[in-house]
N, C-alpha and C positions, 0 to 999 in steps of 0.2 A: 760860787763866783761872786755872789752877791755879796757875803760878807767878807770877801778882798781885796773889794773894789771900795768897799764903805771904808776898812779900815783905810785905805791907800788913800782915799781924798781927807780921812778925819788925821793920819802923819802930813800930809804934803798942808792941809793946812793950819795943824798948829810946826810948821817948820822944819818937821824931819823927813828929809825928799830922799836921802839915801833907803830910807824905812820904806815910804811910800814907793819906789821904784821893784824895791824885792816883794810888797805884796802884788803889785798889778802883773810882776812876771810869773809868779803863781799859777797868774791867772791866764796869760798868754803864753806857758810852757805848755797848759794841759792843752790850748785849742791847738797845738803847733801839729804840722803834721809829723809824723815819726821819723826821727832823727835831723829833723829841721828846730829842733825847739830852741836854739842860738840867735836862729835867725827873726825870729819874733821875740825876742828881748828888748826893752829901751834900754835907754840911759839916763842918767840922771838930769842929760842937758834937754832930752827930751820931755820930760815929766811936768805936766801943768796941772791946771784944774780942767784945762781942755782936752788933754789927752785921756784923760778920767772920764768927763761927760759924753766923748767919741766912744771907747771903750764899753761903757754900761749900755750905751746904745747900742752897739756890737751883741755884746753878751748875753743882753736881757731882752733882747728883740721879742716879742710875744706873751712877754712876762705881765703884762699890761703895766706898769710902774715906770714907763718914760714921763707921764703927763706929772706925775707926783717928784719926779726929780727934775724935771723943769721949772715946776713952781717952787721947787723947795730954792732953787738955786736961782730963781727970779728974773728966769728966762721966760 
């Protein structure tokens, strides 16, 4: 998850948000529950760098690496 979350903000921020939408769903098809995996898809009109920073925070809960993507991104 971690590396389709890094690439999804390194597309969305040199500009390719179509790119970045099919990695983060990757990563939100595996959490979905079975046969619900549609319903946890974005869109592209959804895709920021916030719906990324929400995300990794979801994902990586426990991972201890929230305070290092905080400071990375100068929050």
């Amino acid at each position: 998850a971690d590396t389709y979350l890094m690439l999804a903000e390194a597309q969305l921020l040199s500009g390719n948000v179509a790119d970045a939408v099919r990695s983060i769903n990757v990563v939100r098809r595996r959490a979905a529950w079975p046969g619900r995996e549609s319903a946890m898809e974005i869109t592209a009109a959804q895709m920021n760098l916030e719906m990324i920073i929400e995300e990794r925070e979801r994902e990586l809960i426990g991972e201890q690496m929230r305070w290092l993507d905080l400071k990375r991104w100068g929050i």
